[in-house]
N, C-alpha and C positions, 0 to 999 in steps of 0.2 A: 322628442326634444322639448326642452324650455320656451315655451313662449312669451314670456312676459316678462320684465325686467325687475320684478317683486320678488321675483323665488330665485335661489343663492343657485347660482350657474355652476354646476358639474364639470371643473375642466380638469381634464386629463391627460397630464404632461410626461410625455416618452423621453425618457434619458437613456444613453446606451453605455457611455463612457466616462473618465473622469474631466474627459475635455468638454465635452457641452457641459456637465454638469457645472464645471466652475462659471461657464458663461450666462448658464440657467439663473445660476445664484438669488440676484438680485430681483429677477421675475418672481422666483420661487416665492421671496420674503413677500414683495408687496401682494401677492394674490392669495397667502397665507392670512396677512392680517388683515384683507379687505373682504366683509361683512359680506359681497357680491357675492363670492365665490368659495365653492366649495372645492378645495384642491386636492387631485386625485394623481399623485406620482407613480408612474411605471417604470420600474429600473428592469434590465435587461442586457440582454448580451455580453462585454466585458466586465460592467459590475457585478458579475454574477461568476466570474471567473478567478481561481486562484491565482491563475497564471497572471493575469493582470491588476494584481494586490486588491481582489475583490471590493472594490469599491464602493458598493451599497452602504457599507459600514460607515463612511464619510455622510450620506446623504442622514444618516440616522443620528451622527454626531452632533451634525448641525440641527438637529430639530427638528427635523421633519420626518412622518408616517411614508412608508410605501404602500403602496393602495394593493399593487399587482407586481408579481414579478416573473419574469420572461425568458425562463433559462433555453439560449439558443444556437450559441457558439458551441460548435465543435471542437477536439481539444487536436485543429491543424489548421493551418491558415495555408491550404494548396487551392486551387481556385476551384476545385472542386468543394472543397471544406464549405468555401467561403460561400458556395450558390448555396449547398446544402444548407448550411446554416439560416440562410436568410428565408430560405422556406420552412422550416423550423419557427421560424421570428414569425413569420405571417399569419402561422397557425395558434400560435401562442399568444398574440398579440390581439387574435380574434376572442381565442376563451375571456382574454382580460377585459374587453370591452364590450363583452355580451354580458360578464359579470357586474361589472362599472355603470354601465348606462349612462358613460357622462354624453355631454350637451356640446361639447366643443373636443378637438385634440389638440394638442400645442406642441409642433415640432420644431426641432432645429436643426441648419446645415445640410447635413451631402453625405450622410454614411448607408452604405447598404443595409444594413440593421436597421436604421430611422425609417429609411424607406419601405420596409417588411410592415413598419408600423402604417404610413399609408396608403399601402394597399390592401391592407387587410379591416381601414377605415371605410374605404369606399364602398362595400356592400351594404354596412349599418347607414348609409346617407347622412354619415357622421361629419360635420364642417370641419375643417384641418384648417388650421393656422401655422404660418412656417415663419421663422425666424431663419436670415442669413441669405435671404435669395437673391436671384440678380448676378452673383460674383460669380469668379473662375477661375479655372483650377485643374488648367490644360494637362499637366500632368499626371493628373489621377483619376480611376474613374468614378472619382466621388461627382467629378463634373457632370457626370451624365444623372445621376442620383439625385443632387440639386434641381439640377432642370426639369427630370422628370416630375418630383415632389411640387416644385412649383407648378404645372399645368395640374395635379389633381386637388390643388391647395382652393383655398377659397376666401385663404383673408392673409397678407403678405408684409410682412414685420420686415425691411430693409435699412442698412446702414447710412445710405446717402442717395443723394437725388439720382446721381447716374447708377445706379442701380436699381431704385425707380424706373425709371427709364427703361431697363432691361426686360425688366418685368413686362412692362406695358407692350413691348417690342417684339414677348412673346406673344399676345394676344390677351394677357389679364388685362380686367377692367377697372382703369384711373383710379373708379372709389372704392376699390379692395385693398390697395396698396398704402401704406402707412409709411413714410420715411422714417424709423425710431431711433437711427442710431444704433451699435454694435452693446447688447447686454453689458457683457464682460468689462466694458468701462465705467458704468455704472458704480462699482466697487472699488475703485481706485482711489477714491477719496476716504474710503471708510475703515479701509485694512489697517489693523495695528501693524507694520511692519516690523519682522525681525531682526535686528541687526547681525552683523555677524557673527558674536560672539553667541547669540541665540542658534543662529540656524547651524552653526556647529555642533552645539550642543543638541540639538531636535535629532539633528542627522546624524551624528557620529563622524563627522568629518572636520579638515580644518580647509581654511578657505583662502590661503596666501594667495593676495593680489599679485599680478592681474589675474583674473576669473573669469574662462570662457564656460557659457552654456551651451549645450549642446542638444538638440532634438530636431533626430532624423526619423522619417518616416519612408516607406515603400514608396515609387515611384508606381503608382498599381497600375497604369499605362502599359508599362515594362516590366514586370518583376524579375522576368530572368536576370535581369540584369542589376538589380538588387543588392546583389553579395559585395559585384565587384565596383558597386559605386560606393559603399562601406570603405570598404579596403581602403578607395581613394580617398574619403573622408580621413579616415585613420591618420594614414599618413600625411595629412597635412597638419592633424590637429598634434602629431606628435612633435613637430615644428615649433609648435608655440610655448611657448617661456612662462609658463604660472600656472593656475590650479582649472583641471579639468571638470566640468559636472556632467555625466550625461543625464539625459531624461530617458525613461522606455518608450519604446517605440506604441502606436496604437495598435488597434487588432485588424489588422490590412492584409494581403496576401504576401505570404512570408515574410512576415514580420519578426518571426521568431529567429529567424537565419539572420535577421540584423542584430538581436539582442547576445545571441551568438557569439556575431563576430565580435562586439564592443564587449563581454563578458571574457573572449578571448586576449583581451586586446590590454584591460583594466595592471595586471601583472608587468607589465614592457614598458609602462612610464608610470613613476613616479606622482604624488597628487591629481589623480587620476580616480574619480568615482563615478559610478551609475546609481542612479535613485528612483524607484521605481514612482512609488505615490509621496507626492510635494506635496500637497493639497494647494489649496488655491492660493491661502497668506505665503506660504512655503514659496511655491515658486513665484510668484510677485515680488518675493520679498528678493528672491534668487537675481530675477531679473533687474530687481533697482540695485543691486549689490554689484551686478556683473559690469565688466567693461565690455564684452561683446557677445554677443548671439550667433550661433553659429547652426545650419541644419536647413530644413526646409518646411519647418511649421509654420503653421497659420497664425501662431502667438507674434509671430516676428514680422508680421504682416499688419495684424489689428493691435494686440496690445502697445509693441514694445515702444511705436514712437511718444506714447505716452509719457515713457521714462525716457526720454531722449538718448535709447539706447540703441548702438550701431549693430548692424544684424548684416550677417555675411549670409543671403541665403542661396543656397545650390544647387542647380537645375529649373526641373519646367514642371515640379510635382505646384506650385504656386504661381506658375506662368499664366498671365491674364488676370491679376487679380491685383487692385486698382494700391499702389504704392505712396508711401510718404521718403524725404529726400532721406531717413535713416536706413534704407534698405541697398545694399549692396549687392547686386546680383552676378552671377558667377557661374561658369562651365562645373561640371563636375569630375573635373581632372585634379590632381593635388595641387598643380602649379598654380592654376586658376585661382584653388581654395585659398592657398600661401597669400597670393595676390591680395585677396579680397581680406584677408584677417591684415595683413599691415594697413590695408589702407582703415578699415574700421578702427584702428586702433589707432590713430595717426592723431595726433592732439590737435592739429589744426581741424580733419575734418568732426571731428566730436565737438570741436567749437561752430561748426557750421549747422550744429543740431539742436543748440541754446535756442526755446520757445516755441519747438517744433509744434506744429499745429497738427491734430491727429483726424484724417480724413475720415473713419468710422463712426466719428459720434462727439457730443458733449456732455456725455454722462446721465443721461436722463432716458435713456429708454425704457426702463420697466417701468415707468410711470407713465408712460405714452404708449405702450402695450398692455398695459393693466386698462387705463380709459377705454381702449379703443373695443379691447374682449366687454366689459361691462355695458359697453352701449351698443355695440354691432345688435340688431335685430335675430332672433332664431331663427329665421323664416323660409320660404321657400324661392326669395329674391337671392338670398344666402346661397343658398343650396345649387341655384340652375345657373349653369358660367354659361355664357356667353361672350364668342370671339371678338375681339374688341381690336377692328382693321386698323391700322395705323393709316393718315392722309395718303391719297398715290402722289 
């Protein structure tokens, strides 16, 4: 490892999908043009997949070299797939990093894939840095994947203080923990946005108001059960009066049986589309356009009250994980779903979202993650964690 704060710090940042990536973004750029660092991208897993509009090809659009690439996904998302595959990632994620030799790793989030990437860090006594820890996310088992990543982490990029907190409550220690704020706001200030008559034309679609988005994801707790909380989806969203967008689903255990059923579903109503890759102005742009959010992603959790946008979200795939007053939460039965889209759409309560304050951030964390990577010590104070008891 680097020991001294003269020589350009080899960091090596694991991307798996198009969802960190657009979160990455903003890190991406300031550790790109800061002199300190020498940035070393590892794309991997979905972006390395057709099936999921291969997305490296974005990372290359915007500018940036890929150092190593990690092809590890198998082409089935059965929980069988899904272990295989991650043992796959761990071994492939070791070649890139005995090739690499960086000095630091930089991960993000809760996905079994990221997590292939820290444990196959821990042999090299490679320092890992995580973005996103703290939160929860009862219904998936990306929860467990967060948690874990945090206990092998050694330097902890966090949204807000009670996440802090969590951190600390596992046993990391106070001066590892960074409150940075959520990336992915960063960017909000900076995005040319499309208008409608743009993302029509981008997409091939037309966008008559009202405009629900939609992104659902596996409840990976439960997948059996998967199909027929679709279904229920379905039919509630066929309820609603104005233009449909789905998003694809991520690469989770049976995922594809969800993309399935919305592909089956596309024909039976009218202004009704699925869009696989948005990229990031795309759907930002999707989101400030839309009158409501509808699904169980993470977007509708950290972005959307930025845009003081109402977000119906459905079930416990996002349960436990820390809300602003634009989040409507909802059973995942149709009547529930029906319930939760009038009231989002309700002009009174969309007036009670005017100057929403956004609990994840004020836009400034890649610069408070960039500092904190160029001055942390290489060292072996770095390296040896120690449990850090909270008062009895």
């Amino acid at each position: 490892m680097t020991d001294t704060a003269t020589l350009r710090r080899r960091i090596a940042v694991v991307t798996v999908a198009r969802s960190d990536y657009g979160i990455y973004r903003p890190v991406l750029r300031r550790l790109a043009a800061d002199s300190a660092f020498d940035l070393q991208i590892v794309a991997a897993s979905a972006h390395l997949s057709d099936a999921f509009g291969r997305t490296a090809d974005l990372i290359e659009r915007d500018g940036f070299s890929i150092a190593a690439r990690v092809d590890m996904l198998l082409p089935s998302d059965t929980p069988e797939a899904i272990a295989e595959s991650s043992g796959r990632g761990t071994m492939g994620f070791a070649h890139a990093f005995a090739e690499l030799q960086p000095d630091l790793l930089l991960v993000l989030g809760d996905r079994f894939d990221m997590h292939a990437a820290v444990v196959a860090a821990a042999p090299f006594g490679l320092p890992v840095a995580h973005i996103h820890g703290g939160e929860a996310t009862e219904g998936a088992i990306d929860n467990l994947f967060r948690h874990s990543i945090t206990k092998m982490s050694h330097l902890h990029f966090v949204a807000n203080e009670p996440f802090a907190r969590r951190v600390v409550q596992m046993g990391e220690e106070p001066w590892r923990v960074t409150v940075s704020g959520a990336p992915a706001l960063d960017d909000l200030d900076a995005i040319d946005y499309l208008d409608r008559p743009a993302l029509e034309s981008r997409f091939g679609i037309t966008l008559e108001p009202p405009v629900a988005l939609v992104t659902v994801h596996a409840e990976t707790l439960r997948p059996v059960d998967s199909g027929a909380a679709v279904d229920e989806l379905l039919a509630a969203v066929k309820t609603f009066e104005g233009t449909v967008v789905f998003t694809s689903a991520g690469a989770d255990t049976n995922a594809r049986a969800i993309g399935g059923r919305i592909e089956a579903f596309l024909p039976t109503r009218p202004r009704t589309w699925l869009l696989g890759t948005l990229g990031t102005e795309g759907y930002f742009s999707m989101m400030k356009l839309a009158s409501v959010m509808i699904g169980n992603s993470s977007s509708g959790i950290i972005e959307a009250p930025s845009f003081e946008l109402p977000v119906v979200n459905i079930g416990d795939r996002q349960a436990g994980r820390l809300r602003a007053a634009n989040v409507v939460d909802v059973d995942g039965d149709r009547t529930s779903i029906v319930g939760g889209i009038r009231r989002a759409l309700d002009p009174a309560f969309r007036a009670t979202l005017r100057g929403l304050c956004n609990p994840y951030g004020d836009g400034h964390a890649a610069e408070r993650i960039a500092d904190r990577l160029a001055s942390v010590p290489l060292d072996r104070t770095l390296l040896t964690k120690r449990f850090h008891d909270l008062p009895a």
